[in-house]
N, C-alpha and C positions, 0 to 999 in steps of 0.2 A: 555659521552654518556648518562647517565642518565637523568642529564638537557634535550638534547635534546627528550628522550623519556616523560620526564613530560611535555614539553613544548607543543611535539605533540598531546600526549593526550588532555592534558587544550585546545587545539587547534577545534581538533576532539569536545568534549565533550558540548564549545561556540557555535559548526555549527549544535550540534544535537540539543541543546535547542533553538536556532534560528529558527529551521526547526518547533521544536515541540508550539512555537508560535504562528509560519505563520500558521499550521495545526489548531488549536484552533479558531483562525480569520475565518477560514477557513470552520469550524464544524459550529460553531453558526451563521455565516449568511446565509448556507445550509440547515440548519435542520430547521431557521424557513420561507423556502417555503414548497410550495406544494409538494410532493415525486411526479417525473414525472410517470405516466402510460404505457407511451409508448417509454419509455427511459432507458438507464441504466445512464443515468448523476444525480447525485444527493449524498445523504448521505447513508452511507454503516456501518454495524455496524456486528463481528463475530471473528472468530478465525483464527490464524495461528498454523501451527503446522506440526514439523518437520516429515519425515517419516524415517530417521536414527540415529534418537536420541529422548529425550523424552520432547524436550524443543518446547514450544507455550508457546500462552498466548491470551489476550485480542487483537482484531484489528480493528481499523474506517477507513474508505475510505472516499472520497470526489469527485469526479468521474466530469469532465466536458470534453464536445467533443468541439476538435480541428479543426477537418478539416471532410472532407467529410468520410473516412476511422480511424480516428483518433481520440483516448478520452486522458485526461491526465488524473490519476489516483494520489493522497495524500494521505497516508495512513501516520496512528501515529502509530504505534505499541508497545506493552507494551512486554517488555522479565523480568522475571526473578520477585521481588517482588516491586523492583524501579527504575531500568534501564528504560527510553521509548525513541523511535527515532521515526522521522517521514522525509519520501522521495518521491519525485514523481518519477513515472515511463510512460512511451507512451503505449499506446497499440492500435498497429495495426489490427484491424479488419473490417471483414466483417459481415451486418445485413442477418441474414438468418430467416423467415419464427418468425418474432418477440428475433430474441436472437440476441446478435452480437459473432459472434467466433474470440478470438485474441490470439495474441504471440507478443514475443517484448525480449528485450533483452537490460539492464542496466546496468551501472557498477556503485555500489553503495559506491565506495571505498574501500578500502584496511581492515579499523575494522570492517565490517558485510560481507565478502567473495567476496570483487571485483564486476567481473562481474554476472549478476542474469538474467537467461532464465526462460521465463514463458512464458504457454498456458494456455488457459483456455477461458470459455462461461460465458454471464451473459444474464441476461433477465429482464424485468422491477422490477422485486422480488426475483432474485436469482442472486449472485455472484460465483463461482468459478471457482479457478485456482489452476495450479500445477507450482511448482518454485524449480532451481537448480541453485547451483553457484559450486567452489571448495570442499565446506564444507560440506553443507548442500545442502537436499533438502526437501521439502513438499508440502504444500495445505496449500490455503486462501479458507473459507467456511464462506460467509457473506452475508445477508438479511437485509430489508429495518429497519431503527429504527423504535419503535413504537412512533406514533405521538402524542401528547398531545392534 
């Protein structure tokens, strides 16, 4: 049993440094355009942080729309002083009056709480949302990077 639990882990651990890769590739051909004005697509830089427990940390987003109601979201996130993952998630929203309001709901696997529900608003300069799985729940609070 244990082989099998190292194996999944080292399994897990290949898809997270995989992911936190693609997210890097991801960051620096994002950040060096223009941050959109009239968009929420683009680069995202702020905190997570849990509301039942005392664990956050550092978070980037990568933010491009899909479909006419529809953005994909890459976020890297940093837990802990050297754990980092990074996942995409859909977010379904509507543009209302300059902001888009979304909800969506992912299952991010079984070692960061399965399924993850989130709502939340963004606007061309402001990110947030609220997120719940089994475990956990909180708030992502993120604004535009500063540009160089």
């Amino acid at each position: 049993m244990n082989v099998q639990r190292r194996a999944l882990g080292s399994a897990a651990l290949a898809l997270a440094l995989v992911g936190c890769s693609s997210f890097e590739t991801d960051w620096k051909s994002t950040v060096r355009n223009p941050t959109p004005t009239n968009d929420i697509s683009g680069a995202w830089i702020g905190t997570w942080q849990n509301t039942n427990n005392d664990h956050g940390n550092q978070l980037r987003a990568v933010v491009r729309r899909t479909g006419v109601h529809q953005w994909q979201a890459h976020f890297h996130a940093h837990y802990g002083q050297l754990l980092t993952f990074a996942y995409r998630i859909r977010l379904n929203g509507e543009e209302r009056d300059g902001r888009v309001q979304f909800t969506g709901e992912e299952n991010l696997g079984w070692w960061v709480g399965g399924l993850f529900r989130y709502v939340g608003e963004a606007s061309p300069t402001n990110f947030f949302s609220t997120y719940e799985n089994k475990y956990d729940s909180g708030t992502f609070t993120l604004h535009r990077p500063e540009t160089k």
